[in-house]
N, C-alpha and C positions, 0 to 999 in steps of 0.2 A: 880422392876428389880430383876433377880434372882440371888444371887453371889453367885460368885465359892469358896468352899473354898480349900485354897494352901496350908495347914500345912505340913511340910514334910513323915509324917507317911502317913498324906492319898497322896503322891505322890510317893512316894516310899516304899508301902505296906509289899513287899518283902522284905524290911532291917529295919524292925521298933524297932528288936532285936538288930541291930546292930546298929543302932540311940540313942537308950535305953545305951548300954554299952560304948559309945564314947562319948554321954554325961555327963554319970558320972567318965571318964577316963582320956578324953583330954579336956585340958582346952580352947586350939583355939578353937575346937571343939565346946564347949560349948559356946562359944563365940558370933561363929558365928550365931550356930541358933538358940538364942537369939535375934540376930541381923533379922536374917532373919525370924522369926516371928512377930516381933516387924513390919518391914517393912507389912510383907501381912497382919498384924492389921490395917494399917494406908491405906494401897491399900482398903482393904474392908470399912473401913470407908469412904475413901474420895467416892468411890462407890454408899454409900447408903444416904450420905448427900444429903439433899433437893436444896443445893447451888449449880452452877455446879462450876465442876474446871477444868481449864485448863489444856485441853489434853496431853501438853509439862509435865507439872505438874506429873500428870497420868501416861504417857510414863516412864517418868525419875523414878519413884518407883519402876515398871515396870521392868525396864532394872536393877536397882539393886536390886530388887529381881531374878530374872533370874539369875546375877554374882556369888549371894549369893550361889543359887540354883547350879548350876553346881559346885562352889567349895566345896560345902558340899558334894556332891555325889561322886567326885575324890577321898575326904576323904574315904567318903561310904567303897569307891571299890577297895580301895591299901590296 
């Protein structure tokens, strides 16, 4: 299976300077995508595991990566 990878620089290529300086600025900030890597780590893993896992499972990382995802880019972009 081929997986995708989600890191925020490669999904928002255009602010990876601006990722870079709110990182080492704001500490929510920091916070969160931490958070939100840590999640598409565990997205990608449960992926490549030979076990399967439940789709609900799957979904729900999923959908809190996506929350993750959009509140970091609000950040992004005020």
């Amino acid at each position: 299976m081929n997986i995708e990878h989600h890191d925020l620089a490669h999904e928002f290529p255009e602010l990876k300077e601006r990722i870079h300086v709110l990182k080492t600025q704001d500490a929510h900030f920091h916070k969160q995508f931490e958070r939100y890597d840590t999640v598409t780590k565990d997205i990608e893993r449960l992926e490549k595991e030979e076990m399967p896992v439940s789709d609900p499972t799957l979904e729900e990382k999923k959908k809190e990566r996506l929350a993750l995802k959009d509140e970091l880019y609000k950040m992004l972009t005020n």
